[in-house]
N, C-alpha and C positions, 0 to 999 in steps of 0.2 A: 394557196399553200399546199404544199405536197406530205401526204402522211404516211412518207416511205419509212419515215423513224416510230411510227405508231405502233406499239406492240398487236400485231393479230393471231386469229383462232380461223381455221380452213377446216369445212367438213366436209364438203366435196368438191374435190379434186379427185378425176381419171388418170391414175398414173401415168398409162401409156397416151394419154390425150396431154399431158402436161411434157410430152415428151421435146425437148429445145427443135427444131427444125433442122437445127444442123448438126445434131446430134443424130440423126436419123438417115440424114443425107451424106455422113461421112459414115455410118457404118454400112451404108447400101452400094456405094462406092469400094468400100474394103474388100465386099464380098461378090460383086460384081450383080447385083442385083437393080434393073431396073426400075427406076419410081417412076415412068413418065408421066404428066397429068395431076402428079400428087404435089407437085409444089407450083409456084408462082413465081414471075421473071425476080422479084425479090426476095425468090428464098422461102419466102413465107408457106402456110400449106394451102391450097386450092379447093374451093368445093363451090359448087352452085345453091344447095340448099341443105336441110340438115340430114334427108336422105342418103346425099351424094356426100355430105359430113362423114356417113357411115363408114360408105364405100373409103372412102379415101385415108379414115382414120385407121380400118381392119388392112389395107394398104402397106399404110405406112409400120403397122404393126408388124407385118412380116417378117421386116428385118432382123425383131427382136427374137433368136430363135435358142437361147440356153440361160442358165441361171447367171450365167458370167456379164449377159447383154441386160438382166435385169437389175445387175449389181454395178452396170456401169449407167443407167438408165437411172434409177432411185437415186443414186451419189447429184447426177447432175437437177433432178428436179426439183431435190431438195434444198442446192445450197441455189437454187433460182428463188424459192421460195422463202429461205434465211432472207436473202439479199431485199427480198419485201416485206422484213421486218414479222415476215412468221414464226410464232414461238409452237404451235403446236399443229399439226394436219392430221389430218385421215385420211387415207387414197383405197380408191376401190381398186379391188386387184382381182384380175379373172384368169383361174384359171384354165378354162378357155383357150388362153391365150401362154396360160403358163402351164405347158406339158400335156396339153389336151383333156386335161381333169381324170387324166391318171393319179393317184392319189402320192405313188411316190414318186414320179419326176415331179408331179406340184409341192410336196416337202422341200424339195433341191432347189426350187425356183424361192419359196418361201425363206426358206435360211437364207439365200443370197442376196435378198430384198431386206431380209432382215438384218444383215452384216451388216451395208450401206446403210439403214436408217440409225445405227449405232455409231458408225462413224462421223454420221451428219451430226448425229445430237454433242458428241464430244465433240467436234471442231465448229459446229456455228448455234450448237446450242439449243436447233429445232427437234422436239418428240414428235417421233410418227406411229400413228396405228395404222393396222392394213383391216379395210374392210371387203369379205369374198364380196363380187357380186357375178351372180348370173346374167346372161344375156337372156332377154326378149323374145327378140327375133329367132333367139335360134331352139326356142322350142322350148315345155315342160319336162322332156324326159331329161335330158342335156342339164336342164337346171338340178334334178336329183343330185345327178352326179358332181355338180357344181358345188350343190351343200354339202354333199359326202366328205368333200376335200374340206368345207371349210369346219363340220363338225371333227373331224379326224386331227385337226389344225390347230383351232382354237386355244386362248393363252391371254397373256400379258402382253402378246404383242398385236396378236390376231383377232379382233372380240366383235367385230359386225358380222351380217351380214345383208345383201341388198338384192336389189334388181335393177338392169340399168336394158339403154338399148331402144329399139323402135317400140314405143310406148301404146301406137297401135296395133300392133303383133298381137293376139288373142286376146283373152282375157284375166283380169284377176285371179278369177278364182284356178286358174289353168294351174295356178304356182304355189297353191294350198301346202302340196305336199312337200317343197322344196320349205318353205318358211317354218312348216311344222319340227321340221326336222333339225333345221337352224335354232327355232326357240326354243325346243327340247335341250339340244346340247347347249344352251347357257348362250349363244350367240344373242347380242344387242340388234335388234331390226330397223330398217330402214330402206326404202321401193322408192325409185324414179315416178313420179305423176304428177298430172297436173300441168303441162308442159303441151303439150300433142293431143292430148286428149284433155275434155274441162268437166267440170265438177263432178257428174256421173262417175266417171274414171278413179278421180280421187275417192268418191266413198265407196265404189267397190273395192278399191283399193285397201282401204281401211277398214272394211265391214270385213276381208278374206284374210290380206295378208298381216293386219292388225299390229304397221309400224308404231314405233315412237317416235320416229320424225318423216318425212315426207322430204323428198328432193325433188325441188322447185316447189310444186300445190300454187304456184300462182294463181293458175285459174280458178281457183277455189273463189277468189273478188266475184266471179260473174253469180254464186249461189249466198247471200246473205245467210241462209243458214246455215248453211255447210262454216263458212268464217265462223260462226259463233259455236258450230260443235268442233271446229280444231283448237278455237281458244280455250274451251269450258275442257276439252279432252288434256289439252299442257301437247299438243300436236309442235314440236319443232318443223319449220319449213328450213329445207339447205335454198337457199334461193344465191340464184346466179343471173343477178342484173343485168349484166356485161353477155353475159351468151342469150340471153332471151332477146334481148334486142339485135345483135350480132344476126342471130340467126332468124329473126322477125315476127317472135312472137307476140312481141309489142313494138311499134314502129320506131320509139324512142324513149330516153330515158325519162323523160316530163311524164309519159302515159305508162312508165311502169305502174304496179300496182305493191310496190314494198314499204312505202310510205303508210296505204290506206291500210296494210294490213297489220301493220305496226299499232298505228291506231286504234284500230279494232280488237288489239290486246292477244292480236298471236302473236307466238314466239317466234322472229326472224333472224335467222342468222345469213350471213355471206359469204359468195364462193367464190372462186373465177369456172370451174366446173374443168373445162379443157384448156387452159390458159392461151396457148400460142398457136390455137386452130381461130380465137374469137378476140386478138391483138389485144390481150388484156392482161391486169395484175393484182393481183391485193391492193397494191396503191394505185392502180387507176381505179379502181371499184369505190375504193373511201373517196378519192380524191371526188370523181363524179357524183357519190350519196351528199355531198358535203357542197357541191356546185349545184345539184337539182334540187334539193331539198333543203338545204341549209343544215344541216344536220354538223350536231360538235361535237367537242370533246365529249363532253357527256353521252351524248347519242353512241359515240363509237364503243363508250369502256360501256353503254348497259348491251351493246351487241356483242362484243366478245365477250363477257359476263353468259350473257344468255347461251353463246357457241359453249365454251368452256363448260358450263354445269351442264349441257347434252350430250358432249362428246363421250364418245364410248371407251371411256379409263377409267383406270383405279383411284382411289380418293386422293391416295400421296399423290400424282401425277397431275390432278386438277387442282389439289389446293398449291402446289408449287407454282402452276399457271396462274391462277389467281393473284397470285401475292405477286409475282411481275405484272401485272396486267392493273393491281391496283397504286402498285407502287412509282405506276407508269403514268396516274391518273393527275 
């Protein structure tokens, strides 16, 4: 049975990783911009491992280059995302990528992304929050300036902040000052771990940059106690089944470890992470927890229950999800 009519809750999704394939491909064509390598004889996007994922995804990003390409970029991955029955997301947004973490061309990218998520909500009904995130790989100083934009920023619409990116790129503690400065201005926290690098990772992770949720912390399964300080802490995991496997973190969905930690009384919620780099959906994610696991209705409405009361909004906005999500039940 397909649980495309299932009401869902997304807390990570990569904007520009959610980007449609041929939305990328018809604006690289407009402007006569090369992608070779970046797609697949079907369209699809290309990558050999989650390395060359990198490559391919900062690639394809290129093309995105004004607030007008982010306003036409947010319209489309939003109503992909309605269309799989999502009532609420969160997408990490970097600017980075939007204005070079100038603080007012990132304003201009921001309003544009923000237009688009208000259109989305009035015509298909899906709330979007933007959460900043820093890149990794491209260093701690880059990251300052990264929370600079997102503390300058911050709002009703804007209320995270994260880490995303090659997860072995330095260290935790490298990104102290970026997170200090995020949880100073009122931003909601939240680090990529767990994923590339296994348990060590995730508690320096949590001993420096001291999230309230964790995106992926899979590997948190291989340290039994580390499991029992994310459960005893209320640690949300954003875990992305569908790209861990995709990308071979775990060989197949039988050997994920989202079940065991379910059990184990951490807080699980689910993403699709990049959707159409890892041929994946909201409803292929339920539809496979619900063929591996046997997992039902119940299992789905105490996950989106559990995504909902983490997500980083205001009470009106979660008790409105809730009351669809139970009303659904």
């Amino acid at each position: 049975m397909s649980h495309r009519a299932t009401p869902k809750v997304e807390l990570h999704l990569h904007l520009e990783g959610a980007a449609p394939p041929r939305l990328i491909a018809d604006m690289a064509k407009e402007r006569g911009i090369n992608l070779n390598g970046v797609f697949a004889e079907d369209g699809s996007y290309a990558y050999r491992d989650f390395w060359h994922f990198l490559e391919v995804y900062e690639a394809a990003t290129s093309v995105l280059t004004s607030p007008e390409d982010y306003q036409r970029l947010t319209r489309a991955v939003l109503a992909e995302s309605a269309a799989q029955g999502v009532i609420y997301t969160e997408a990490f947004l970097s600017p980075d990528f939007c204005g070079g973490r100038d603080v007012g061309a990132w304003k201009e990218y921001l309003h544009a992304i923000r237009e688009a998520a208000e259109a989305a909500e009035r015509q298909d009904g899906i709330t979007m929050r933007g959460i900043v995130t820093c890149i990794r790989h491209f260093g701690p100083d880059k990251a300052r300036e990264t929370a600079r934009c997102a503390a300058e920023t911050m709002g009703d619409f804007l209320t995270g902040f994260g880490i995303a990116g090659d997860e072995k790129s330095g260290q935790a503690r490298d990104f102290d000052y970026a997170f200090d400065m995020a949880r100073e201005a009122g931003l909601r926290l939240t680090a990529h771990a767990g994923e590339w690098r296994g348990p060590k990772g995730i508690v320096a992770t949590l001993d420096h940059l001291k999230p309230e949720r964790l995106g992926h912390g899979v590997r948190a399964i291989e340290d039994p106690e580390l499991v029992d300080r994310i459960a005893a802490e209320g640690i949300v995991l954003e875990v992305c089944p569908g790209s861990n496997v995709t990308l071979g973190v775990y060989p197949d969905w039988q050997r994920h470890p989202v079940q065991l930690l379910r059990e184990a009384g951490v807080k699980v919620t689910v993403s699709t992470d990049d959707p159409p780099f890892f041929h994946t959906t909201m409803t292929r994610e339920f539809d496979m927890l619900a063929d591996t696991f046997g997992w039902e209705d119940a299992d789905f409405l105490d996950l989106n229950r559990t995504a909902m009361n983490a997500a980083f909004c205001d009470e009106t906005t979660r008790a409105a999800k809730l009351k669809i999500l139970e009303g659904a039940a």
